[in-house]
N, CA, C and O atoms as a printed pandas DataFrame, in Angstrom:
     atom_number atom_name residue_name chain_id  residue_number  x_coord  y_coord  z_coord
0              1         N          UNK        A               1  100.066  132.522  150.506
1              2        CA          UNK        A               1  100.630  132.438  151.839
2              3         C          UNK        A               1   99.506  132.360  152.853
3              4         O          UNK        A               1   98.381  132.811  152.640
4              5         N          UNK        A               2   99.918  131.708  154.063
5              6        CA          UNK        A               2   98.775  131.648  155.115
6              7         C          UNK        A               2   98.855  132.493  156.424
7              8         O          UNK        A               2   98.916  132.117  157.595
8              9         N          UNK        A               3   98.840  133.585  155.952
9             10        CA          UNK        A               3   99.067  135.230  156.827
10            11         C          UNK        A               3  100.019  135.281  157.516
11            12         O          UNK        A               3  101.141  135.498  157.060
12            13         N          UNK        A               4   99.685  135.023  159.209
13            14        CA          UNK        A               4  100.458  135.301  160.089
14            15         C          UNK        A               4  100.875  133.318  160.692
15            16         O          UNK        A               4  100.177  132.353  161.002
16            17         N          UNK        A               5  102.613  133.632  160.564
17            18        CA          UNK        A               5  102.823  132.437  160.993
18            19         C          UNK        A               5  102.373  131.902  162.634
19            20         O          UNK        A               5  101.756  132.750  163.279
20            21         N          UNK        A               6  102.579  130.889  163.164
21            22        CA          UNK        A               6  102.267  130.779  164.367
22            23         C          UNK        A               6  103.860  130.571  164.965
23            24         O          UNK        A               6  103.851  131.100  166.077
24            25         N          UNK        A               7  104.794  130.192  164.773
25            26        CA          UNK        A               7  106.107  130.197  165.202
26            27         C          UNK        A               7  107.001  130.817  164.121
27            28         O          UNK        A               7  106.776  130.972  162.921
28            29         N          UNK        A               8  108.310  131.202  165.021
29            30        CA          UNK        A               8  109.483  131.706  164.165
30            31         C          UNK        A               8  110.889  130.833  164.628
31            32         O          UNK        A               8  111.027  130.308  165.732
32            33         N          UNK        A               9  111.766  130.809  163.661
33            34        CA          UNK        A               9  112.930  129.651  163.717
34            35         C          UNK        A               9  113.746  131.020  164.488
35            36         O          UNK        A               9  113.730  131.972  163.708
36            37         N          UNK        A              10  114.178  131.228  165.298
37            38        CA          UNK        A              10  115.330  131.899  166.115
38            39         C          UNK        A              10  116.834  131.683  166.566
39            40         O          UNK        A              10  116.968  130.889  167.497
40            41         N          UNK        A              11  117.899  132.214  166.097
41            42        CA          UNK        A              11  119.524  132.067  166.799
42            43         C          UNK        A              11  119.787  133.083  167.410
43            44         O          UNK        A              11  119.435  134.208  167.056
44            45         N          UNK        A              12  120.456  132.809  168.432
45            46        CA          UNK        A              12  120.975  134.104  169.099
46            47         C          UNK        A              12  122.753  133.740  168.854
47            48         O          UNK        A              12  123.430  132.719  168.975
48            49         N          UNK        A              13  123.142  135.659  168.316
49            50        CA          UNK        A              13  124.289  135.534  168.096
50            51         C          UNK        A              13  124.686  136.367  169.514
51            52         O          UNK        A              13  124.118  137.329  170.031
52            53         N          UNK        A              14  126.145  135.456  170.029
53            54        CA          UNK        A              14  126.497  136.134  170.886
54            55         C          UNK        A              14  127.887  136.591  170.568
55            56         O          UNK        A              14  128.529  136.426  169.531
56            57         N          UNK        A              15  128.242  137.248  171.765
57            58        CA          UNK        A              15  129.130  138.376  171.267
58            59         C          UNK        A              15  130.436  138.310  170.650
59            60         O          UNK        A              15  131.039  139.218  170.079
60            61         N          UNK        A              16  130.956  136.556  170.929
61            62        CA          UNK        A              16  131.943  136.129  170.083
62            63         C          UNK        A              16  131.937  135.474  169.017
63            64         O          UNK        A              16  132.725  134.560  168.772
64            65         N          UNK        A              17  130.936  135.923  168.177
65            66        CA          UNK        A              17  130.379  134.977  167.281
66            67         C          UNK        A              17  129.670  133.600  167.312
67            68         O          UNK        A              17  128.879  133.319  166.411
68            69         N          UNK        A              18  129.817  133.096  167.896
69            70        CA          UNK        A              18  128.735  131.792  168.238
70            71         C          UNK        A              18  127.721  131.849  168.198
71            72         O          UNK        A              18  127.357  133.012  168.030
72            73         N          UNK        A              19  126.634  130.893  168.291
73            74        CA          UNK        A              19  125.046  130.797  167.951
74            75         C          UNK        A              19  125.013  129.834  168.922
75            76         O          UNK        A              19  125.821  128.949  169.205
76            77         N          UNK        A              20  123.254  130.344  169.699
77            78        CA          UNK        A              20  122.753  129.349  170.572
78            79         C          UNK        A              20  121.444  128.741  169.407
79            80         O          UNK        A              20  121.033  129.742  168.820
80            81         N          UNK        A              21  121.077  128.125  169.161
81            82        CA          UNK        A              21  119.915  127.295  168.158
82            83         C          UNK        A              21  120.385  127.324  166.754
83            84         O          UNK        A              21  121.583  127.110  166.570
84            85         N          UNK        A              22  119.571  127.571  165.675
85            86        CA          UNK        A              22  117.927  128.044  165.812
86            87         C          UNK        A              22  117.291  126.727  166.587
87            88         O          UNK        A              22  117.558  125.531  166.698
88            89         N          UNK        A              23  116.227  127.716  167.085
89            90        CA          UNK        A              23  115.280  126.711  167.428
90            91         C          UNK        A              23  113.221  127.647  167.253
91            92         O          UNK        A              23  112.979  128.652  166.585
92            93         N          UNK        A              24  112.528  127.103  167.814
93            94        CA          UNK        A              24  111.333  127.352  166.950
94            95         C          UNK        A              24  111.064  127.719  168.443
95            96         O          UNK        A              24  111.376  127.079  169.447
96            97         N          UNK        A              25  110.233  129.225  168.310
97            98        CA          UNK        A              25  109.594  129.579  169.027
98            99         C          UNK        A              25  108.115  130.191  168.710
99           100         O          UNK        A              25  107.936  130.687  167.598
100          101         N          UNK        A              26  106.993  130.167  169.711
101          102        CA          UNK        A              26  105.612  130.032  169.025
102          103         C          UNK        A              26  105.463  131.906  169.472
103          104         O          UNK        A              26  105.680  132.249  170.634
104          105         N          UNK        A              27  105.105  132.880  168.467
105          106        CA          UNK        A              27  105.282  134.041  168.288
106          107         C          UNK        A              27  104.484  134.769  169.765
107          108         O          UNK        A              27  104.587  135.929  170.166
108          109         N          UNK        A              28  103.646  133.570  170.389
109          110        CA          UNK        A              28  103.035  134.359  171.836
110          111         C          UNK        A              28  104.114  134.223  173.010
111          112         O          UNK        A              28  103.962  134.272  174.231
112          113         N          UNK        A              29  105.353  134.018  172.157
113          114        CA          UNK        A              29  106.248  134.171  173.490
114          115         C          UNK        A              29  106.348  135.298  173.681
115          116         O          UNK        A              29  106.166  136.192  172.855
116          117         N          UNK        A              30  106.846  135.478  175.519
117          118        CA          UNK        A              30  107.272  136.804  175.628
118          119         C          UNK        A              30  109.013  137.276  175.402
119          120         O          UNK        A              30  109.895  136.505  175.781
120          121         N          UNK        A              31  109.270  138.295  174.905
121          122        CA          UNK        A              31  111.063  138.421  174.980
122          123         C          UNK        A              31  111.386  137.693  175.985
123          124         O          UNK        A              31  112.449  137.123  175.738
124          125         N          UNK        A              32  110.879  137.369  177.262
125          126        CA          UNK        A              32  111.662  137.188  178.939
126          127         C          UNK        A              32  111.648  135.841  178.202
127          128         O          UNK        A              32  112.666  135.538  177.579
128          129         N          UNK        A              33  110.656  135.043  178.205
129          130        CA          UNK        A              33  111.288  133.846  177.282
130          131         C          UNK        A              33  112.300  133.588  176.905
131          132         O          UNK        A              33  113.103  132.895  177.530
132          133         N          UNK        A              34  112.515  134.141  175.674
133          134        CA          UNK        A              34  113.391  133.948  174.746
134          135         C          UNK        A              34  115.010  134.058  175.985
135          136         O          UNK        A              34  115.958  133.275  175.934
136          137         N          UNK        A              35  114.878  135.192  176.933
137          138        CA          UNK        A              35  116.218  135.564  177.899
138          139         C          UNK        A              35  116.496  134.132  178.071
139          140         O          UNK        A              35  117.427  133.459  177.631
140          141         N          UNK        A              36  114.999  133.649  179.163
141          142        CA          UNK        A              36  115.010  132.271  179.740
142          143         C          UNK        A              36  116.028  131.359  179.266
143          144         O          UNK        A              36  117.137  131.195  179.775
144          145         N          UNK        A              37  115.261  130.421  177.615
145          146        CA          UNK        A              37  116.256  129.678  176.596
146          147         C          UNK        A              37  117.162  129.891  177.191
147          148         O          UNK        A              37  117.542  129.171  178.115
148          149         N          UNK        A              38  118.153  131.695  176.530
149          150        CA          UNK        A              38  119.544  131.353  176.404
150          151         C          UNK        A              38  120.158  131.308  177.698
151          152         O          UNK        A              38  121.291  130.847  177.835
152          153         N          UNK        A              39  119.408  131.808  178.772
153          154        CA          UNK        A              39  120.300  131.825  179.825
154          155         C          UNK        A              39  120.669  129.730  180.104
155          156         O          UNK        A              39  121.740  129.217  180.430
156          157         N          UNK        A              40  119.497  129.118  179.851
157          158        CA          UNK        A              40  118.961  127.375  180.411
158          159         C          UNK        A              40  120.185  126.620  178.809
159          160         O          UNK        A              40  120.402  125.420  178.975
160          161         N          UNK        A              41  120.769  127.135  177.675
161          162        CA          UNK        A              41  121.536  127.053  176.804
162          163         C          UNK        A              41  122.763  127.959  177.119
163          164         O          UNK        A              41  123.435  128.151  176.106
164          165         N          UNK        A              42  123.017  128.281  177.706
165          166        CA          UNK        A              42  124.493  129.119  177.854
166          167         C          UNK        A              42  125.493  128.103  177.882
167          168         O          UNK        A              42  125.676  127.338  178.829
168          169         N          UNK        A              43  126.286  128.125  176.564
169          170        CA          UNK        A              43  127.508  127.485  176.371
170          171         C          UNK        A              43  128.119  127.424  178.077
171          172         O          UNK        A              43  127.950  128.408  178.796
172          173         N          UNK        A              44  128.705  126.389  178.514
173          174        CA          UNK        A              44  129.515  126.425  179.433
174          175         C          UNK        A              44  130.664  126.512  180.035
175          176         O          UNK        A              44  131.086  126.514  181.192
176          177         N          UNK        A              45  131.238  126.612  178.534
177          178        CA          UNK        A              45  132.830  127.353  178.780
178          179         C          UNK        A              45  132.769  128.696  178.182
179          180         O          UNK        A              45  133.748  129.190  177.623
180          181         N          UNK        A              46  131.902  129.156  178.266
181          182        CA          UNK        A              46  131.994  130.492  177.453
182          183         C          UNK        A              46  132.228  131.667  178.785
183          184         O          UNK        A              46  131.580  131.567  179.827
184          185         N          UNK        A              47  133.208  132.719  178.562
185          186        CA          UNK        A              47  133.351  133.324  179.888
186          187         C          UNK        A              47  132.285  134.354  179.982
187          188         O          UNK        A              47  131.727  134.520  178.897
188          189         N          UNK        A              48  131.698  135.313  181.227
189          190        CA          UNK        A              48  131.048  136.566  181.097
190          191         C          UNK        A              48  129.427  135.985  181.240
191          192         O          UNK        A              48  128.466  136.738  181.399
192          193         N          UNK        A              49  129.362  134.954  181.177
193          194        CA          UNK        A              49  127.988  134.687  181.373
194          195         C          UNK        A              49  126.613  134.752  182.239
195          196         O          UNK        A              49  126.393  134.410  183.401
196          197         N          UNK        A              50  125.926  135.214  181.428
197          198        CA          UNK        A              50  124.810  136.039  182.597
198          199         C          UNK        A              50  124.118  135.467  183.716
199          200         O          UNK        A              50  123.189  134.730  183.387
200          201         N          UNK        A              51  124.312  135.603  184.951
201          202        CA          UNK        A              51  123.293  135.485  185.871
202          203         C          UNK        A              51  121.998  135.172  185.736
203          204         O          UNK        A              51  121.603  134.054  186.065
204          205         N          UNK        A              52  121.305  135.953  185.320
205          206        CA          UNK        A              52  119.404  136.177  185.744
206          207         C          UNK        A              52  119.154  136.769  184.100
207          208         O          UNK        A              52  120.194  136.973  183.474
208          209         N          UNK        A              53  118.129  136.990  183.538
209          210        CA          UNK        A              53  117.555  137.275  182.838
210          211         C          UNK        A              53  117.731  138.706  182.460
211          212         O          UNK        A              53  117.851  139.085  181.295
212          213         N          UNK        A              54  117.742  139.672  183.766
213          214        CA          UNK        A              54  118.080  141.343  183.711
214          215         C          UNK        A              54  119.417  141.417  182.584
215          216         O          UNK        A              54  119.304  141.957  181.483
216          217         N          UNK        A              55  120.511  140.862  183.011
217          218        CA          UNK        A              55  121.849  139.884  182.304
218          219         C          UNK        A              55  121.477  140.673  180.790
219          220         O          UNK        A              55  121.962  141.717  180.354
220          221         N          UNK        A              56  120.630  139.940  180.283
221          222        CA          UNK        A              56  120.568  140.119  179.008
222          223         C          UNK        A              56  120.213  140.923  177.829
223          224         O          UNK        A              56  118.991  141.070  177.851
224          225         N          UNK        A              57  120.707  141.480  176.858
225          226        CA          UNK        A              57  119.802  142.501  176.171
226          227         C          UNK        A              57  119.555  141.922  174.987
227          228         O          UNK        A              57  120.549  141.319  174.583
228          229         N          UNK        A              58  118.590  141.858  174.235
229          230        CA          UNK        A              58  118.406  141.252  172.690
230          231         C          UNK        A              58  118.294  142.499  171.776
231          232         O          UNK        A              58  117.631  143.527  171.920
232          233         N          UNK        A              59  118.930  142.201  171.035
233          234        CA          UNK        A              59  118.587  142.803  169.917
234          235         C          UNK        A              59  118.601  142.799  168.633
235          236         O          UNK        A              59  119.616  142.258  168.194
236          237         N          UNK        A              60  117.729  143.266  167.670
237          238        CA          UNK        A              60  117.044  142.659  166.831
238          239         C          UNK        A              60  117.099  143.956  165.507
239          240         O          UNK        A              60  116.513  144.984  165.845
240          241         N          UNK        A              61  117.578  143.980  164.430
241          242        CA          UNK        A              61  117.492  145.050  163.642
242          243         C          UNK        A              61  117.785  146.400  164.038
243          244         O          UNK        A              61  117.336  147.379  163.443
244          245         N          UNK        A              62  118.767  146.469  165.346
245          246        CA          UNK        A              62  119.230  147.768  165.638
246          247         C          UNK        A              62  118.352  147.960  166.737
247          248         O          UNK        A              62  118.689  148.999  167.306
248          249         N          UNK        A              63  117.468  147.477  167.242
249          250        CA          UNK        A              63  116.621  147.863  168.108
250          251         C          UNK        A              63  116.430  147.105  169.413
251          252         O          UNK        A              63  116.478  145.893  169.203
252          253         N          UNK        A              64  116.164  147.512  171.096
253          254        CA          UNK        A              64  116.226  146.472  172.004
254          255         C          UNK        A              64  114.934  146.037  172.226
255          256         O          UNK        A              64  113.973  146.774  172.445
256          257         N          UNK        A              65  114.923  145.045  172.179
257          258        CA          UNK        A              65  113.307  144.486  172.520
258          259         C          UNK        A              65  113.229  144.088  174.246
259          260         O          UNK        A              65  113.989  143.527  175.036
260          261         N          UNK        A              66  112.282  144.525  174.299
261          262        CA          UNK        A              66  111.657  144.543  176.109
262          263         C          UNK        A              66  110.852  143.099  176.370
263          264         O          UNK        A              66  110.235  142.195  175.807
264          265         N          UNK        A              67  111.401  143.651  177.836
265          266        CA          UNK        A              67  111.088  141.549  178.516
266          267         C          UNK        A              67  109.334  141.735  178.117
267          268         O          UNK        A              67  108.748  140.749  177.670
268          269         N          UNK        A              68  108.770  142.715  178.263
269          270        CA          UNK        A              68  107.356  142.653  178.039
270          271         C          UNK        A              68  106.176  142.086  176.966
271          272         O          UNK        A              68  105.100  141.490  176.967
272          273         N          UNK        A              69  107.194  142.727  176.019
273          274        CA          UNK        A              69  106.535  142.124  174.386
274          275         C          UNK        A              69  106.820  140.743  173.884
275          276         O          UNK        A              69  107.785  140.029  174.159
276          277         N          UNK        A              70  105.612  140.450  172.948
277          278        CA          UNK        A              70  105.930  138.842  172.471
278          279         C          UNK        A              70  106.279  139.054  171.508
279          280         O          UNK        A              70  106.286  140.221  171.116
280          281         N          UNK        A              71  106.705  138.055  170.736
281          282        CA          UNK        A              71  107.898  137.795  169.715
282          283         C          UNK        A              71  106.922  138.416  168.352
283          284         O          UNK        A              71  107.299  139.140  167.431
284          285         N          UNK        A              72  105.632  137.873  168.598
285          286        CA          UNK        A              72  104.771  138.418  167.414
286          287         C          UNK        A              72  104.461  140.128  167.790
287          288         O          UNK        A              72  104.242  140.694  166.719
288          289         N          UNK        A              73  104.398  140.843  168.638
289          290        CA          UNK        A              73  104.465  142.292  168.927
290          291         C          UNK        A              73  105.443  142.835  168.172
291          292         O          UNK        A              73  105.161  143.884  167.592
292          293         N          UNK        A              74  106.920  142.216  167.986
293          294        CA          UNK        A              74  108.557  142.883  168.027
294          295         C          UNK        A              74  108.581  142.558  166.378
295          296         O          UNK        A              74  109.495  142.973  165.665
296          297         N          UNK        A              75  107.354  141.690  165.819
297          298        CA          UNK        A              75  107.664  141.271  164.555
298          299         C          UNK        A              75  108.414  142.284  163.716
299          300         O          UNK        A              75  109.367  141.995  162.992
300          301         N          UNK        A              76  107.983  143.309  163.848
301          302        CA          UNK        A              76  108.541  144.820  162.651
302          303         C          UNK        A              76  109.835  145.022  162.797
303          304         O          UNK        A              76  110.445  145.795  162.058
304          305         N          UNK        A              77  110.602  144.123  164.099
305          306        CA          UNK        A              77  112.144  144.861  164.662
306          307         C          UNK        A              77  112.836  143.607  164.176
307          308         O          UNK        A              77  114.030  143.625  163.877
308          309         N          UNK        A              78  112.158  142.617  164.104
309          310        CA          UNK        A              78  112.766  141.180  163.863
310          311         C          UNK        A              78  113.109  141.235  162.065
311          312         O          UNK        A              78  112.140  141.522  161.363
312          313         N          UNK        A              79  114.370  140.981  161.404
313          314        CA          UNK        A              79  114.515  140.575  160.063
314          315         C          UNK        A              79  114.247  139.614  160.312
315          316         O          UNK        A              79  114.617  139.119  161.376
316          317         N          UNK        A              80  113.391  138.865  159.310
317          318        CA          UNK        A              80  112.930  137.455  159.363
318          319         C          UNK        A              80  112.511  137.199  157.912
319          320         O          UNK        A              80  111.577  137.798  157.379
320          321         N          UNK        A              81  113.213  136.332  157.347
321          322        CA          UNK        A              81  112.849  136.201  156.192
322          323         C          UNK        A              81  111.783  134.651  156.225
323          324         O          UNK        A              81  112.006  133.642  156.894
324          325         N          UNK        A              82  110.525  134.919  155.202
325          326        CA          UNK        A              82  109.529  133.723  154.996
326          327         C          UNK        A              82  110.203  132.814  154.780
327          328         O          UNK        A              82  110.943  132.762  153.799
328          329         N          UNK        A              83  110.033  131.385  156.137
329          330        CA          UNK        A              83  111.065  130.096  156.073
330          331         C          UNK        A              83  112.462  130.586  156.429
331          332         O          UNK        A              83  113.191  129.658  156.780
332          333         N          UNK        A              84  112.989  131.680  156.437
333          334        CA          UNK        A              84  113.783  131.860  157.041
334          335         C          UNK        A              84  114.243  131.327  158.407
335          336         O          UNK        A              84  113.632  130.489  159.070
336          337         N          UNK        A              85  115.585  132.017  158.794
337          338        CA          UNK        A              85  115.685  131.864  160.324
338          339         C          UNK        A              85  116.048  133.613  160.982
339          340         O          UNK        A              85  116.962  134.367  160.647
340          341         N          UNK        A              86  115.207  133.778  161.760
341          342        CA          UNK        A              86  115.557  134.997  162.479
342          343         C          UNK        A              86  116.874  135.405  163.200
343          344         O          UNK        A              86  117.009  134.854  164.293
344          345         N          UNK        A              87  118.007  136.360  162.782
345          346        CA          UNK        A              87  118.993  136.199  164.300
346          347         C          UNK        A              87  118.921  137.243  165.156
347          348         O          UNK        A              87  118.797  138.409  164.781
348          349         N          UNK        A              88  119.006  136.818  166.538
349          350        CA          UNK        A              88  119.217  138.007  167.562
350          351         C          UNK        A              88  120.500  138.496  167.971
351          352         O          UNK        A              88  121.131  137.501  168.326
352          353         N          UNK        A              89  121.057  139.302  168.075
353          354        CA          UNK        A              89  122.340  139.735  169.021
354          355         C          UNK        A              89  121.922  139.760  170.577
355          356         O          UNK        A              89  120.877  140.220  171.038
356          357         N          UNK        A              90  122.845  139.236  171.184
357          358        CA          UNK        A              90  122.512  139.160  172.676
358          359         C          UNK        A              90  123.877  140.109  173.734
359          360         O          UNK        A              90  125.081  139.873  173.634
360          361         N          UNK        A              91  123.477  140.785  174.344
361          362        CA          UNK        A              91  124.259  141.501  174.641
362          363         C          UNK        A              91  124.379  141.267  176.085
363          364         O          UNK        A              91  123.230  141.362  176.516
364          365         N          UNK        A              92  125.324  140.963  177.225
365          366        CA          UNK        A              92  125.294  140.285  178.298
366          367         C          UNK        A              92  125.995  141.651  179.544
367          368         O          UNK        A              92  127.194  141.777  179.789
368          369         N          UNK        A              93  125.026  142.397  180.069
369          370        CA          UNK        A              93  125.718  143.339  180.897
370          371         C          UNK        A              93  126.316  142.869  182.317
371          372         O          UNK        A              93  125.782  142.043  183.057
372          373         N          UNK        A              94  127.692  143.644  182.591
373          374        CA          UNK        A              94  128.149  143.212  183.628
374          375         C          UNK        A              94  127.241  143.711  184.835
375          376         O          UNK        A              94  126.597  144.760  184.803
376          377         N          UNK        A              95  127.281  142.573  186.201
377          378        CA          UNK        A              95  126.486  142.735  187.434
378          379         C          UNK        A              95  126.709  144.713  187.586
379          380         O          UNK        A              95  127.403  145.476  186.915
380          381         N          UNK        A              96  125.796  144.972  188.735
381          382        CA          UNK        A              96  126.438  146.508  188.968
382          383         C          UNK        A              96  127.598  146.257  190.183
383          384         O          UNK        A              96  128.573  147.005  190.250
384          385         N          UNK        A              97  127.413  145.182  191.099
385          386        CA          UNK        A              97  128.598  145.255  191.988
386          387         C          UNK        A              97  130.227  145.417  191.086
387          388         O          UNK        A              97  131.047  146.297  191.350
388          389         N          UNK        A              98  130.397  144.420  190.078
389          390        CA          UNK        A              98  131.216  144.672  189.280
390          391         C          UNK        A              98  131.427  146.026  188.336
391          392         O          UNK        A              98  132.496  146.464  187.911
392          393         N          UNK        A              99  130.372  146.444  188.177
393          394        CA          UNK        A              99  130.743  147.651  188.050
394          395         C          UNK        A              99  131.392  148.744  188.224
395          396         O          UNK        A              99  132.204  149.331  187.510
396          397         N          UNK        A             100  130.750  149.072  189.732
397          398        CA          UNK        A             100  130.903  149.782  190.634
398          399         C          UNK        A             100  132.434  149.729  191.210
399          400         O          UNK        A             100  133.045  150.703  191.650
400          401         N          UNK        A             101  132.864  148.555  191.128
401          402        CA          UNK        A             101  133.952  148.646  191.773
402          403         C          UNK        A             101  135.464  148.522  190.708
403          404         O          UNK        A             101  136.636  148.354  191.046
404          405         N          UNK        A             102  134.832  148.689  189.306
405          406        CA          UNK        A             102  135.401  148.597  188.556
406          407         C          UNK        A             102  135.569  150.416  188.388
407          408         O          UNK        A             102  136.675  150.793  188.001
408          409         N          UNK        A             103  134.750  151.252  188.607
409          410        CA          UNK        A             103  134.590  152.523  188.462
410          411         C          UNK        A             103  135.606  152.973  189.705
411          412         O          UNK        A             103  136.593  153.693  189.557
412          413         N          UNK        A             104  135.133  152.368  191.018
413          414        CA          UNK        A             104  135.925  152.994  191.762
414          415         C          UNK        A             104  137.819  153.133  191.340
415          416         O          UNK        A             104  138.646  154.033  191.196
416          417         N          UNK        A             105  137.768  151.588  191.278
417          418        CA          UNK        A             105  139.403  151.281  190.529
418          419         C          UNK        A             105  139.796  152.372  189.727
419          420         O          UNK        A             105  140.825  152.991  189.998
420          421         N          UNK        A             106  139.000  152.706  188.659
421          422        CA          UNK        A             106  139.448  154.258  187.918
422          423         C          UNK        A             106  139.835  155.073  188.082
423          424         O          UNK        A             106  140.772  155.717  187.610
424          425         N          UNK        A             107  138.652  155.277  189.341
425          426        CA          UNK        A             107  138.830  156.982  189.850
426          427         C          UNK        A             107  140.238  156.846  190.991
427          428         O          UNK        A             107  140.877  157.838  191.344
428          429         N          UNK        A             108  140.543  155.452  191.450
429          430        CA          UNK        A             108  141.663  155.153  192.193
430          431         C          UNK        A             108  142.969  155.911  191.404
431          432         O          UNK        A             108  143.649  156.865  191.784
432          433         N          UNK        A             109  143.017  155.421  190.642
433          434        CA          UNK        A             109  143.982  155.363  189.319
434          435         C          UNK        A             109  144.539  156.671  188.581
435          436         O          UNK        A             109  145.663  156.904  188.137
436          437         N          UNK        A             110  143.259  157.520  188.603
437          438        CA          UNK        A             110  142.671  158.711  187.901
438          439         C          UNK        A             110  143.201  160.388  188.984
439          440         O          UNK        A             110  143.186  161.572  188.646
440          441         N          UNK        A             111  143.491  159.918  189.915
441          442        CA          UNK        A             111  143.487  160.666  190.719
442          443         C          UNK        A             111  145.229  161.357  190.899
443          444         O          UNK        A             111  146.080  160.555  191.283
444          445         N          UNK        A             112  145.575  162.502  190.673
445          446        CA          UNK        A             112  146.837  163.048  190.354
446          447         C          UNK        A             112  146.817  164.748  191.841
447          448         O          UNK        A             112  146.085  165.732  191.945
448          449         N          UNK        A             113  147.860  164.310  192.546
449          450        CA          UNK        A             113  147.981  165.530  193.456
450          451         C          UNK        A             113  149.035  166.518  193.049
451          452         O          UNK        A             113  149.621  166.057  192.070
452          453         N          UNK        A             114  149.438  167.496  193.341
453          454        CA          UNK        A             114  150.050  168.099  192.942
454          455         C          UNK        A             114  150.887  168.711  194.029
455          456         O          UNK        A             114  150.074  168.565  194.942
456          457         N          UNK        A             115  152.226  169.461  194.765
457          458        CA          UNK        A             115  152.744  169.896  195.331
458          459         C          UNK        A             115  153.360  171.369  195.021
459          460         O          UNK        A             115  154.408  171.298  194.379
460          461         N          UNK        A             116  153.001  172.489  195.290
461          462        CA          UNK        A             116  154.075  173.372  195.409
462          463         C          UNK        A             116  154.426  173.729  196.184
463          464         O          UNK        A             116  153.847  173.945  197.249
464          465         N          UNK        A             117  155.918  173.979  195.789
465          466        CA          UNK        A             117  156.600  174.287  196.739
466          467         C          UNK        A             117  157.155  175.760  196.496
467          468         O          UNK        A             117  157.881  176.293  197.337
């Protein structure tokens, strides 16, 4: 074998089962990269789809990999089999405005008075 590869074949599985690639990425990428791709590949009828890069979480063997590290750093978190293809789970968080006002709705909801008389 010739040690350390210089690229890895990558899919990202998303959350309804679908796949964005594989496609070949050169291991000095950084994770924010990899966000980049899928956000510039985001199916377009697919609903929930992320905004910005923050949007996204990868993950890789149970573990989240950070916008900071390159793909060859995360190697130990990545299953990747030799010639293989690597897959990621991509996890797409809702905005916080949506959040927030999804929380409030709750506590709207949640809220029980009582009277005695």
């Amino acid at each position: 074998m010739s040690g350390v590869q210089d690229s890895l074949e990558i899919k990202f599985r998303l959350i309804d089962g679908s796949d964005i690639g594989p496609k070949s990425f050169p291991t000095a990428s950084s994770v924010a990269n990899l966000k980049e791709s899928i956000l510039s590949q985001w199916p377009k009828d697919k609903a929930n789809a992320p905004r910005t890069v923050k949007d996204i979480k990868l993950i890789s063997a149970g573990k989240i990999l950070e916008n900071n590290k390159t793909v060859g750093e995360c190697r130990n978190a990545l299953c990747d089999v030799p010639g293989g293809i690597t897959t990621m789970h991509v996890v797409v968080s809702q905005p916080p405005q949506e959040k927030e006002k999804k929380a409030t709705d709750e506590m709207k909801q949640n809220k029980c008075s009582c009277v005695i008389l």
